[in-house]
Each structure stands twice: as structure tokens, then as C-alpha cells.
C-alpha angles and dihedrals in degrees: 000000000000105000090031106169106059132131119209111116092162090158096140110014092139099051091052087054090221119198111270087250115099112256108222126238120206132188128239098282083053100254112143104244093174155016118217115203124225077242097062091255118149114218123185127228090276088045095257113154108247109158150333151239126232123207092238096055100263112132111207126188130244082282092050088254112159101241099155153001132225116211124221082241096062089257107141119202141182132235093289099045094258122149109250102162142325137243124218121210099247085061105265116144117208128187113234090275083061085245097155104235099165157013138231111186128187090355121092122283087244101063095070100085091095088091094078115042103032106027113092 
């Protein structure tokens, strides 16, 4: 859980057909932190490639390293399957305590996983 707070949950990006443009991701306080690309692709808040989504769930790296997995459910895991945090489905992005620690509204839920794997 090393970069624990970070919002991407791009699961499925290719399934929900999003506009080319990036779909921004804030914190709690509402500061965008990052920008997530139709392709799956994780900017951060300076446009710098970090990481991506696959369609099946699996969250690489910048050098395409598996570091996490997003669940259907909204159930976001590390590397090691263990449960780091959770997504709702009206954006709202929760540690594993269900603390809520981020929003990510107007983009899919699964695309929140970027909290905990990029954020630092």
C-alpha cells in the first residue's frame, strides 16, 4: 500500500466509449490530482504519464508493471489482492476503513481507483 490514496478505476474504460478528452480526478478537498485518458492512460496533475488501466481490471505502472486490481464491485486491491479501498457508484472513493478520501465525479466508478496506487 505504498501510494495508497490514489483514484484511477479505469476497469472498464473501453466498454463506457468516453470522449477522447482526459476526465479529471480531484481529492477530497476537490483539487484535481489527476487526468485519466479514453485509452486507460494515468496523468498526473501536470499531464505526466504514471500509470494505466487495463479492460480486465489489472493497474500497471508507467513501465506497464501489475501493481493493483479493481473489482466489478467497486472492491479495489493491491498486487497481492489485498483490499486497499472501495469505490461507490456515485463516485465517492473510501480507504479500507470506508473513510471517504476522494471523489470522482462525472467519470466511472471504475476509474477511481487511481487514489491508491498513484496518489502519494
Amino acid at each position: 500500500m505504498k501510494r495508497l490514496l490514489i483514484i484511477a478505476g479505469l476497469m472498464l474504460a473501453s466498454v463506457f466509449g468516453f470522449e477522447a478528452a482526459a476526465q479529471k480526478v480531484t481529492d477530497a478537498g476537490y483539487r484535481t490530482v489527476a487526468h485519466i485518458k479514453s485509452d486507460g492512460t494515468i496523468q498526473d496533475g501536470s499531464y505526466r504519464t504514471i500509470g494505466h488501466i487495463k479492460s480486465d481490471g489489472t493497474v500497471q505502472d508507467g513501465s506497464y508493471r501489475t501493481i493493483g486490481h479493481l473489482k466489478d464491485d467497486g472492491t479495489i486491491q493491491d498486487g497481492s489482492y489485498r483490499t486497499v479501498g472501495h469505490v461507490k457508484s456515485d463516485g465517492t472513493v473510501q480507504d479500507a476503513s470506508y473513510r471517504t478520501i476522494g471523489h470522482a465525479d462525472g467519470i466511472p466508478m471504475q476509474w477511481a481507483a487511481f487514489y491508491f496506487f498513484f496518489r502519494k
